[in-house]
Structure formats: structure tokens, C-alpha cells
N, C-alpha and C positions, 0 to 999 in steps of 0.2 A: 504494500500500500504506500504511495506517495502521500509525504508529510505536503501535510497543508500548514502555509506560514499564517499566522496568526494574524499580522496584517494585510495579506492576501497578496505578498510579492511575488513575482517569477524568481525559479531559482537565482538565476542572474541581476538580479533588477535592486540597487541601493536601497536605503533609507532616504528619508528628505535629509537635503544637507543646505546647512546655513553658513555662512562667515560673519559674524559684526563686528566689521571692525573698529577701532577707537573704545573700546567698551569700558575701559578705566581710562583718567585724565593721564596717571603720572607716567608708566612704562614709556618705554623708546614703542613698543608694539606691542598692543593689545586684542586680542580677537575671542569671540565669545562664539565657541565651534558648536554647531549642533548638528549631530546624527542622528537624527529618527527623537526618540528621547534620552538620547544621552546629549549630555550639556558639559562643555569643559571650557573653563575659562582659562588661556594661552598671553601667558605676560612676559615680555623680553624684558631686562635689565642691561645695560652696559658699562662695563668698572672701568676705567683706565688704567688698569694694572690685570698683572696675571699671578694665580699662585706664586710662593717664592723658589719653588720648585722648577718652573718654568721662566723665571726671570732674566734679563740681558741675552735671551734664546732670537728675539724680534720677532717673534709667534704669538697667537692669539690662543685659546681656549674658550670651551662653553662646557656646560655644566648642567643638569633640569634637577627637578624638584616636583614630587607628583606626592598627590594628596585626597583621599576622599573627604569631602566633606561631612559632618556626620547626620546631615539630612538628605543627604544622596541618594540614599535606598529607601526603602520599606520601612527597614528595621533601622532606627539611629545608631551608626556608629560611634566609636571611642575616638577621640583623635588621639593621632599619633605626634607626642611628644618627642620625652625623652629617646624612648626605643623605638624605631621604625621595624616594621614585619617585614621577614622574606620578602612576600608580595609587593610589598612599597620599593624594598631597594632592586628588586628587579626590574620594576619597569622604570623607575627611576634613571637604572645605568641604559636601559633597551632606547627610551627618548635620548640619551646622551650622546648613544654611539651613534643613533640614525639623523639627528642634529646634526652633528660633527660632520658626517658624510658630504655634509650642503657647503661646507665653506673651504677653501684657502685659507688656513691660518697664517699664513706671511701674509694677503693681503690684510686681514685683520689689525696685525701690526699686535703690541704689547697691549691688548682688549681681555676682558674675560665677558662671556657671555653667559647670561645666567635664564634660563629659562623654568619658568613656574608655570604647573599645571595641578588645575585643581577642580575634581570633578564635583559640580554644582549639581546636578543630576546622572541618575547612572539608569544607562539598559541595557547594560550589556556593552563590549567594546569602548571600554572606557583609554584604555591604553592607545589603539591603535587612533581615536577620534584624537587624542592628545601631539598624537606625531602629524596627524596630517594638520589639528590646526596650529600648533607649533611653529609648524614650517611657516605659513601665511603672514603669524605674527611676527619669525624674523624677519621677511622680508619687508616689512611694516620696516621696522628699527632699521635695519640697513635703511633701506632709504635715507631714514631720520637722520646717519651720521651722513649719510652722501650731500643730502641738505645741508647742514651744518657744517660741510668742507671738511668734518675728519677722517673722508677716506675720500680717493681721489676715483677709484672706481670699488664697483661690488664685487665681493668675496666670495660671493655664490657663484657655485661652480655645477651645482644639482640641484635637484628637484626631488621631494622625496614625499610620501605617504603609505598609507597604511591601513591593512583591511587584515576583516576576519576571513577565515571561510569553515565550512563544517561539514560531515557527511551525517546526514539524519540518512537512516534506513537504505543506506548505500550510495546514496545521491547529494550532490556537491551542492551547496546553500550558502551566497554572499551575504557578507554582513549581517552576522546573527545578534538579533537580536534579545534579553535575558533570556526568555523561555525557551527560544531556541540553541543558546548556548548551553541548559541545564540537560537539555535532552540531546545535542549532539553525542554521537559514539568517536566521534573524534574531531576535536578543535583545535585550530591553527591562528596565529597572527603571521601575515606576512607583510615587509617592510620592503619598499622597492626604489630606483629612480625613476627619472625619468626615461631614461634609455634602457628600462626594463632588468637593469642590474639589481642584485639582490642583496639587499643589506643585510636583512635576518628572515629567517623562517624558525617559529617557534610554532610545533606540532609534538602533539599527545595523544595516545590512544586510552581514552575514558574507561573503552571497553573492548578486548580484544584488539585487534591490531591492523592495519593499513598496509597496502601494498604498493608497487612502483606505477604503479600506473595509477591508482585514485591519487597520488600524491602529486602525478602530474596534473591531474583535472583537480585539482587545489591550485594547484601553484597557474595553470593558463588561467581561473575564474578569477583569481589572485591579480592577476596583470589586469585583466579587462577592467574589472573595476577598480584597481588605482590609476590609471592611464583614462578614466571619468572621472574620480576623484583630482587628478591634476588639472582636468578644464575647468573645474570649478575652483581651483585654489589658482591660479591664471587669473580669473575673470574676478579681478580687483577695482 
């Protein structure tokens, strides 16, 4: 029996996707991303220095910071303080690495990029809603130093986003959303460019296991819809 999506999507066919951008006064970029009903609010900061770690190198750095909020769900979450979860610093480092992918750090110059993500509503795909409006928002901020004359051109050198995909009852399912990420027998995040290169693939078998070929119809349903996800993160 074919799953039927809750919202009555084709297997292939998004969520509603929004960008607002300017959503807070003070960040260099701000964008308030929404997928379907997950909400994450995408804040750039930029330091004029880098760790000391990185110092007199002439290189830039960026960094993110993810966070549910604790009326995000259903159920109120704890926030996380002092100790961050597994969960937190993993997707924490997954936006960091896929971030980093977009820029030239020698064009950056001696910068630290800081990127906050904080989900305001969650349905599922909170992570991967976080890398595609991430990306939007830094392009917001770059601009912002190219205005202000502190960079003489832009550091971005990629284009980047990020979807789910899932196999319900054998069959490939874009952008799932909660209930269909509870009932997936196997869920993925995949992170890509623009030119279809692969920044990460994170894939788990829930229940029993996946073969090379449904991993390929993950990974093609995967492109399709970030390479839709990029026209809308374009159309600024």
C-alpha cells in the first residue's frame, strides 16, 4: 500500500517554502526560513577577528549555533544551557561544515562568522530548513560588508542546501515532514551545492536496512529538490 502524505504531497513535491528576510534589526543577515511548518530563525554575526588559534593565518572562519526553542514542539522543551545534547552539537558542527563549504576564507580576510539558528517552530527537518536558510542569510551579510567597503568582492564561492528524504513502505518521500519522519523505515539528511557536489549524507536504517540502489533514488530525489530549493534561495 502506498503511504499517503498527510498533506497530500507527491512523493517528489516540497513543502511551502518562505525566506523573510531583514527579520531582526541588528545581525549583518537575518532571515526567518519556513518549510511547511517548521520555522527557523537564521542570524549572521560578523567579528573582526578570528579565534587565537587561527590568528596572523589572513583566513576567515564561521562557526553556527542551533537551538530549539522550548515552544517549538508539542511538548515544551528544556533549554539547553550549561550542557548541550548529542543532538544539539551535531547539527551544530553538520551547519558549520556545510556553511564553510560557501566561502573562500582568504577572501574573508581575518573575519569570524558566526551563524545562529534557532528553531521557532519544529515539523520535522529542522536541521536541514537551518542550512538552506542559513545560506540566504549569509548572503544577506556579505552583501552588508561589500556595502560597507570591507570586502572588495564576495567570498562565496557555493551554493548550498539541504533536504530530507525517507523510504515509507519502500518508496522515496521528499521533505518529510514530523509524522512522516516518525514512520519512515529509513531517514536521511542530504547537504549538497550547487553543482550537485555532496557535502554530507546522513542516512539510518530505523528498521532493517537499505540497499544501493534505494540509496541512489534518495540521493537523485535529494538533488531534485535542493537544485528547487536553490531557485528559491536565488530569488532575493
Amino acid at each position: 500500500m502506498t503511504w499517503q502524505r498527510p498533506d497530500d504531497r507527491t512523493p517528489n513535491q516540497l513543502r511551502p517554502i518562505e525566506f523573510i528576510h531583514r527579520f531582526t534589526k541588528h545581525s549583518a543577515g537575518s532571515v526567518l526560513a519556513k518549510c511547511g511548518d517548521t520555522h527557523v530563525l537564521c542570524t549572521v554575526s560578523i567579528e573582526e577577528q578570528v579565534p587565537r588559534w587561527m590568528a596572523k593565518q589572513g583566513r576567515g572562519w564561521l562557526s553556527a549555533e542551533y537551538r530549539m526553542l522550548p515552544g517549538a514542539t508539542h511538548d515544551r522543551n528544556n533549554r539547553e544551557t550549561m550542557k548541550l545534547s548529542g543532538r544539539t552539537q551535531e547539527i551544530q558542527r553538520l551547519i558549520s561544515r556545510s556553511l564553510r563549504s560557501t566561502l573562500d576564507m582568504e577572501l574573508m580576510g581575518e573575519r569570524t562568522v558566526i551563524i545562529d539558528c534557532d528553531v521557532l517552530q519544529a515539523d520535522g527537518g529542522t536541521r536541514t530548513t537551518a542550512i538552506t536558510g542559513a545560506y540566504v542569510a549569509l548572503q544577506d551579510a556579505i552583501d552588508v560588508l561589500i556595502n560597507k567597503g570591507l570586502l572588495a568582492k564576495s567570498p562565496l564561492i557555493h551554493q548550498v542546501a539541504a533536504i530530507s528524504v525517507g523510504l515509507i513502505d519502500g518508496e522515496a518521500f521528499l521533505d518529510l515532514n514530523y509524522l512522516e519522519d516518525v514512520r519512515a523505515d529509513i531517514d536521511s539528511n542530504i547537504v549538497m551545492n550547487e553543482l550537485g557536489g555532496i557535502i554530507e549524507v546522513q542516512g539510518t536504517a530505523e528498521a532493517g536496512s537499505f540497499n544501493r540502489s534505494q540509496l541512489d533514488a534518495i540521493l537523485n530525489l535529494a538533488e531534485s529538490g535542493i537544485q528547487e530549493l536553490m531557485v528559491f534561495q536565488r530569488d532575493r
